[in-house]
C-alpha positions in Angstrom: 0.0 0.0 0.0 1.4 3.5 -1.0 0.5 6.6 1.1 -2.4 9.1 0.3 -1.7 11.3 -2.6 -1.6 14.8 -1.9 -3.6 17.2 -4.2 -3.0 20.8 -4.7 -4.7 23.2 -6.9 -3.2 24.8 -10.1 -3.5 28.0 -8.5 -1.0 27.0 -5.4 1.1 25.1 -7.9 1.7 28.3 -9.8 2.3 29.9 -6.1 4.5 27.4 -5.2 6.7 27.6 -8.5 6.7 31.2 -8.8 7.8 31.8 -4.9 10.5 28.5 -5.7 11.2 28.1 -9.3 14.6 26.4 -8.5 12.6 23.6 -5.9 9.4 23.5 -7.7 9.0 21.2 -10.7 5.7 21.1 -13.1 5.9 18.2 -14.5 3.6 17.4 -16.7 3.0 13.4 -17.7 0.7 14.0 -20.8 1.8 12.4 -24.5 4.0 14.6 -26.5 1.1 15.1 -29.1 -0.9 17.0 -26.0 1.9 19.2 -26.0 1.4 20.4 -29.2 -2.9 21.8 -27.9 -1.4 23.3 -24.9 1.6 23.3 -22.2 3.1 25.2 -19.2 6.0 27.3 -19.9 9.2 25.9 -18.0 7.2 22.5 -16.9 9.4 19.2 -17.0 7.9 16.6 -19.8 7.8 13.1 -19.3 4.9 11.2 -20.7 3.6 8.6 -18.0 4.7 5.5 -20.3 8.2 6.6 -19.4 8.1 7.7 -16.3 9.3 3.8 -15.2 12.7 4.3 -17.4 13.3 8.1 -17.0 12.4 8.7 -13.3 16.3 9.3 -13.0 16.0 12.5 -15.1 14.1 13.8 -11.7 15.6 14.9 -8.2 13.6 13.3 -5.6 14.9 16.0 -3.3 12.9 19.0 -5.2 9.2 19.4 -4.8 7.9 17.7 -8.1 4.0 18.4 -8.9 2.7 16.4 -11.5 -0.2 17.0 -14.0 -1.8 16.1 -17.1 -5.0 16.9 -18.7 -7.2 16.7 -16.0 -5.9 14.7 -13.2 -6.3 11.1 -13.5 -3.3 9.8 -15.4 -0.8 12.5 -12.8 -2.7 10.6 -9.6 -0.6 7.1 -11.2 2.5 9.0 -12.1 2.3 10.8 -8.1 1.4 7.3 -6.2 4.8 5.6 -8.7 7.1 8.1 -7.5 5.9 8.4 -3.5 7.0 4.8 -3.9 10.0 5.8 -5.4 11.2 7.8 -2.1 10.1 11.4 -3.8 8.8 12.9 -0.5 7.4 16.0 -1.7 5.4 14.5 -4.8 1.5 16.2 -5.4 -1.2 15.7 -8.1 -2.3 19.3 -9.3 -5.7 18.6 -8.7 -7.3 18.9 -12.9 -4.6 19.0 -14.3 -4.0 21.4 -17.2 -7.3 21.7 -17.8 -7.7 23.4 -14.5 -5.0 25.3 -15.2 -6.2 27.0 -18.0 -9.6 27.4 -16.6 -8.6 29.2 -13.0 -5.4 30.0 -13.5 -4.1 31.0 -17.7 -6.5 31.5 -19.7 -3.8 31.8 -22.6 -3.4 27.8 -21.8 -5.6 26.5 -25.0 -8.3 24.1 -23.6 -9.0 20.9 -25.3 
């Protein structure tokens, strides 16, 4: 059994990241064609079907907050690395859909 997942909004993401941009990581698990309808400037990209071979690429020291389009696929990617020993991993709570609904409107919606 992994530990509760923490969720946090896309508006105290963007708080976090902006008052911490060198501890804060978006990182946004979505396919690379998703990238193409919408992203978040300076978010980390690692689609969730390599998230098994790439977790290296992250610091499990750094707060990492992971999202994708509306929540469900960043939940999987969040519970994987808490079991990984990231101790500050969250699932922004609907993803980048949220996002660009409450927080960027210039984040395309799809």
């Amino acid at each position: 059994m992994h530990p509760a997942i923490e969720h946090i909004s896309p508006h105290e993401a963007r708080a976090r990241r902006d008052a911490n941009p060198e501890e804060v990581v978006l990182l946004d698990c979505r396919e690379p064609f998703e990238l193409d309808l919408a992203s978040i400037v300076g978010a980390v990209h690692i689609p969730m079907g390599e998230i098994v071979a790439r977790r290296t690429e992250l610091d499990p020291r750094r707060e990492v907050i992971v999202f994708c389009h509306t929540g469900i696929r960043s939940m999987n990617v969040t519970a994987f690395l808490g079991r990984q020993g990231f101790a500050r991993v969250m699932n922004m709570a609907g993803g980048i859909d949220a996002w660009s609904r409450t927080v960027d409107p210039r984040v395309p919606c799809y």
